[in-house]
N, C-alpha and C positions, 0 to 999 in steps of 0.2 A: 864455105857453103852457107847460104843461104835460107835458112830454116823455117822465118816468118815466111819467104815468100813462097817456100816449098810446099806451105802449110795449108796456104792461102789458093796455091793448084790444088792440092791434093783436096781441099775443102770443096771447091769450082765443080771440080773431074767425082767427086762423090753427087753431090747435089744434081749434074748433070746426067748420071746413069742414073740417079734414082728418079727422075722425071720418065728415062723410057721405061724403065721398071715399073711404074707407078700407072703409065698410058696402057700398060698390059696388061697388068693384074686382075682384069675382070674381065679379059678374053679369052678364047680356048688358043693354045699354042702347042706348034707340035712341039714334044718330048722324045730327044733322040737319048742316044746310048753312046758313051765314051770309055777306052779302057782307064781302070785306076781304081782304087780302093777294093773295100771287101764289101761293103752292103751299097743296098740301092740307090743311097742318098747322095752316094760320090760314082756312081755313075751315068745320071742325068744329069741332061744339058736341054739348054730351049735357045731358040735364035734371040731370046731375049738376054741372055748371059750373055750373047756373043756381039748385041746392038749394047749393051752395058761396056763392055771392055773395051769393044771402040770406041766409045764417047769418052771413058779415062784416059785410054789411048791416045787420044787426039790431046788432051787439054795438057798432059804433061809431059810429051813428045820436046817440047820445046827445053826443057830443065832435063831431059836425057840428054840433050847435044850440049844447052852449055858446063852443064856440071857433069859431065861425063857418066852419067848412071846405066843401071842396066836395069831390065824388068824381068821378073817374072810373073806367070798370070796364071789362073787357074787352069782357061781356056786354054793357052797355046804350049807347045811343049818347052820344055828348060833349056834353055842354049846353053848352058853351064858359065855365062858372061859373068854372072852374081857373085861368080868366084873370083872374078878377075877386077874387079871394081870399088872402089872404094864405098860406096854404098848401092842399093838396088831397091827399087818400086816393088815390093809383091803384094800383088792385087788378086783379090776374089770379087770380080765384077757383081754377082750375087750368089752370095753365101747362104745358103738355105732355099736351093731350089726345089728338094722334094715340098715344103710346104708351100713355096709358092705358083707350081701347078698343081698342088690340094687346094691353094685358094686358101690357105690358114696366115695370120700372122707366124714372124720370128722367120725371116730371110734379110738382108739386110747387105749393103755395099760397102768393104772391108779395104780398104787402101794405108799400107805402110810403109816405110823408107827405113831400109835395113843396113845398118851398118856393114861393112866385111867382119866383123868380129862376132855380128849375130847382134848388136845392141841395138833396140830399136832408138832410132831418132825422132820419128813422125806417125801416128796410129790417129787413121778417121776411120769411124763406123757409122754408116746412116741408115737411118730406119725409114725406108718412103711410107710403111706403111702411117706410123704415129708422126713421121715428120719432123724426126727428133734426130739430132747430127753431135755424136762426141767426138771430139780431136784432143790430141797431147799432144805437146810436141816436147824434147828432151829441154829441160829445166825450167819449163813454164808452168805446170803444172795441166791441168784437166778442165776441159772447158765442154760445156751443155748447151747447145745450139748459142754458142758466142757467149757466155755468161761465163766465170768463173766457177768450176761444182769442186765440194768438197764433201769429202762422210764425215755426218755429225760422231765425234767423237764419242757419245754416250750413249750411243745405239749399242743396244744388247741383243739386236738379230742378223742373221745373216742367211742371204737369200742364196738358194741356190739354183745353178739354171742351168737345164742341159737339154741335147735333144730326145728325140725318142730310142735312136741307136743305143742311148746310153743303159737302157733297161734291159737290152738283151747282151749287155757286155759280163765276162763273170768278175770282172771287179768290181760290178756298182753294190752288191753289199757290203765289201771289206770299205769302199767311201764313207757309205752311207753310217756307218759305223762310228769312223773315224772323225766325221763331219758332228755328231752325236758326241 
């Protein structure tokens, strides 16, 4: 399999749903309701999640036929394929749709290529809003809109980032603790 060129879709098929992400972000959309999760955040959706998935859809359709993959997406339901394949696409067309019909930053388009054993292969995260795109692919290490990034080794902080569900969870003081 093919990894650079997987990398290089799955780079395409991000950058590509974060353009219709980015065309909408400062319209009114409707906000429908999906079953799944416990809190609100996992169960909205906007036709903009669902113009997002098709746009990845389409760009890595083609590396599902030749490399035999399967997908799973946020949007559509699990066909249980992901079991039967030697690796699978699972995509969050955009992740963080409560704040992005709030209209806040921290939504962002999540595309990975997962092994059958669970090990990830491929991980892009783009940000439309700052316009900033991370990718790994397995033994290249970590790359910052096409640059190589590394953490400076002698850094004594460490950032911690969550969403807001996170504050009404009753673990987040036994973290917050621990983190301390």
């Amino acid at each position: 399999m093919d990894l650079d060129a997987l990398t290089k879709q799955a780079v395409q098929a991000a950058r590509e749903a974060g353009e219709i992400i980015r065309s909408h972000q400062d319209i009114e959309v409707d906000v429908l309701h999906k079953e799944g999760g416990h809190s609100y955040a996992s169960q909205v959706v906007t036709e903009v999640d669902r113009k997002a998935q098709d746009a990845i859809l389409k760009v890595i359709e083609s590396s599902c036929e030749e490399f035999d993959l399967a997908v799973l997406t946020e949007e559509n339901e699990d066909d249980g394929s992901r079991f039967e394949r030697e690796c699978f696409w699972c995509i969050d067309p955009m992740d963080g749709t409560l704040p992005f019909i709030q209209r806040e930053p921290g939504y962002s388009v999540s595309i990975g290529l997962v092994a059958k054993d669970g090990s990830p292969q491929i991980g892009v995260v783009y940000d439309p809003v700052r316009d900033v795109l991370w990718q790994a692919t397995k033994g290249q290490g970590v790359r910052r809109n096409g640059e190589p990034w590394t953490l400076d080794s002698t850094a004594n902080e460490l950032t911690f980032t969550y969403d807001r569900s996170f504050t009404d969870r009753p673990e987040r003081e036994f973290v917050l603790r621990e983190l301390e």
